[in-house]
C-alpha positions in Angstrom: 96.4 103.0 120.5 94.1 104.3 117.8 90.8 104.5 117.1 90.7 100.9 115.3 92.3 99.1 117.7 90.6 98.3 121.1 92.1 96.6 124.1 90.2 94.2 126.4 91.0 91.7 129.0 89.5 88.9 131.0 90.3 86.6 133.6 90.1 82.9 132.6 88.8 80.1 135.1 92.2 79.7 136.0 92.8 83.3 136.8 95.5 83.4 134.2 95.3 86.9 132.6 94.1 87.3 129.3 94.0 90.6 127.2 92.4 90.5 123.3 92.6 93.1 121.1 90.0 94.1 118.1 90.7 96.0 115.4 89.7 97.2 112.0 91.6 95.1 108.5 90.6 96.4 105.2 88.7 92.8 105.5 86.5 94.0 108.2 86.9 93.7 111.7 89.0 91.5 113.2 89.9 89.6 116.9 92.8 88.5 118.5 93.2 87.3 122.0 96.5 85.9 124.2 97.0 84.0 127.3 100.5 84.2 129.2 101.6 81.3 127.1 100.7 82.8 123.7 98.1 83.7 121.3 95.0 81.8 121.9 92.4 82.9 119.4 91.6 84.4 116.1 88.3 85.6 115.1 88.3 86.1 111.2 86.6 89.1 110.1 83.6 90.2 110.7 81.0 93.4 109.7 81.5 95.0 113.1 83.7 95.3 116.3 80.4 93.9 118.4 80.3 90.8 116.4 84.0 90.3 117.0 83.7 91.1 120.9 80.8 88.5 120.8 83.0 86.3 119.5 85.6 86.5 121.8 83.5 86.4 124.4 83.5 90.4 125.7 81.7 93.0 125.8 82.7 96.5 125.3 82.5 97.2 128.9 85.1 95.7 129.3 87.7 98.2 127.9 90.6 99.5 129.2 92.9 102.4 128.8 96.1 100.7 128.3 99.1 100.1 125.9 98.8 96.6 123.9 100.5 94.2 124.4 104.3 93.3 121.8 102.7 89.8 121.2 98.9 91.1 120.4 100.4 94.5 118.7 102.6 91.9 116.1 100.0 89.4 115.8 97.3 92.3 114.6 100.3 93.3 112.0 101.2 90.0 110.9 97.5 89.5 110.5 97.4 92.4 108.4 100.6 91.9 106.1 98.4 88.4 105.4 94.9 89.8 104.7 97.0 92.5 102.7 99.2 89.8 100.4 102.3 91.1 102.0 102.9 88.1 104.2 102.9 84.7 103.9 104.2 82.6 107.7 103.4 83.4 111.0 106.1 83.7 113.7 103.8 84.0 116.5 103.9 81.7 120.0 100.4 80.1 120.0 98.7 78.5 123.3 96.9 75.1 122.2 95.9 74.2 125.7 92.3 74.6 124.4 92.8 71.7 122.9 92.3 67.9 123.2 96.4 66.2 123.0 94.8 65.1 119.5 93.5 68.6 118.4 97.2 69.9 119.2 99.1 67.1 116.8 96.7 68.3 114.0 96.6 72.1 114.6 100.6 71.2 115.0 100.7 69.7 111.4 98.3 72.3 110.1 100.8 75.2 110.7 103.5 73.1 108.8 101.3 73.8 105.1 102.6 76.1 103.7 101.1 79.5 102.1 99.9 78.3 98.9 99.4 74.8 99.3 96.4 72.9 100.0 96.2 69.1 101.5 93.5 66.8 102.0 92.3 65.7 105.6 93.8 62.3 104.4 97.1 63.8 104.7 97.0 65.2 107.3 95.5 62.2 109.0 98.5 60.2 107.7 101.0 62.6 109.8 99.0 62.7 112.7 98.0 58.6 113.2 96.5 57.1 109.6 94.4 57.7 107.1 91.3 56.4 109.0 91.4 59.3 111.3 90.4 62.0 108.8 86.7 62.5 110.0 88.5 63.1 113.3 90.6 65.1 111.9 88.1 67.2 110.1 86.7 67.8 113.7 89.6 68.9 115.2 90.3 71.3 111.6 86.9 72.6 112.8 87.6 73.2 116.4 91.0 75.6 115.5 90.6 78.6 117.8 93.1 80.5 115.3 92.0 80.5 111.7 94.8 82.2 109.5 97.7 81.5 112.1 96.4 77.9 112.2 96.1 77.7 108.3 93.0 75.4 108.3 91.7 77.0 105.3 94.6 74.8 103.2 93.0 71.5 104.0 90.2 70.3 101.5 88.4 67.6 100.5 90.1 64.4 99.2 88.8 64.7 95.7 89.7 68.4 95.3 86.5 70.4 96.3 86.3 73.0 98.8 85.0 70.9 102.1 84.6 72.8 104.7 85.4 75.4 106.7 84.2 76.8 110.2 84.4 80.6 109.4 81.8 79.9 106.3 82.9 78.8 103.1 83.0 82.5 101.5 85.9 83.1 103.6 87.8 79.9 102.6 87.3 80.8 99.2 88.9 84.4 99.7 91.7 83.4 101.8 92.2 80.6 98.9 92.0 83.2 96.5 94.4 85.8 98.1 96.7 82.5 98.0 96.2 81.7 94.7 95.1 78.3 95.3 90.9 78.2 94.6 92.0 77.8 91.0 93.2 74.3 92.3 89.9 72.9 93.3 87.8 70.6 91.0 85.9 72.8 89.1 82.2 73.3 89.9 83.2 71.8 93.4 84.5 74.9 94.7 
């Protein structure tokens, strides 16, 4: 393990282990976390490790002295190849259970867009029940533990501008522009 990379864990009500790892991403600082069923979390960078732990809900005390895990040690790469424009898909397992059976059909359909495409809550509304679920859809966008793996920086607003986005909306508009796609919003609406 080196010096960027920390490794925590926590129990979870359930007493299902869960380790999370933080580490440094030319980005900033970066959070990852996994439950025995798969990734469960991604906190998008950040100025410092603290902020991330805070995130994640830990605090440095918690440390340990030991290896990371294969899952956390290729998600914190695959995260990195993305941030660095050298990957575009994740092949990760991801744990939804912190979702409502709704919030898993549209985090489902989110991780179908692919890198360099953006699609309007309406859409995905459409695939996941109609088009008159799209403020419940935007909710559920909103709620994604995993931002990035979860690509809920694709989806936009129905007429082309930006919408939102839960990490802040200068982050959308990097990770749009690392995609290429912020050129494809309606200008002065991005």
């Amino acid at each position: 393990m080196d010096k960027r990379t920390s490794i925590f864990t926590r129990l979870t009500p359930d007493t299902s282990r869960v380790m999370a790892c933080v580490f440094r991403t030319p980005w900033g600082w970066m959070g990852v976390s996994e439950t025995t069923k798969g990734i469960d979390a991604v906190v998008l960078p950040k100025s410092s490790r603290q902020a991330v732990l805070s995130e994640l809900g830990l605090r440095s005390a918690n440390l340990l002295k030991q290896p990371i895990s294969p899952r956390l040690r290729e998600a914190q790469a695959q995260l990195i190849g993305y941030l660095s424009g050298t990957r575009q898909s994740f092949d990760l397992p991801c744990d939804l259970s912190r979702g409502t059976g709704f919030q898993q059909k549209v985090w489902r359909t989110l991780r179908r867009i692919s890198y360099g495409r953006l699609r309007s809550y309406q859409w995905v509304a459409a695939r996941v029940g109609g088009r008159q679920y799209a403020r419940a859809v935007g909710n559920a966008v909103g709620a994604n533990p995993m931002p990035i793996v979860i690509p809920c920086h694709r989806i936009v607003a129905q007429d082309m501008s930006l919408g939102g986005f839960s990490c802040g909306l200068p982050a959308k508009r990097k990770l749009l522009t690392l995609e290429g796609t912020l050129a494809e919003l309606r200008p002065g609406r991005s």
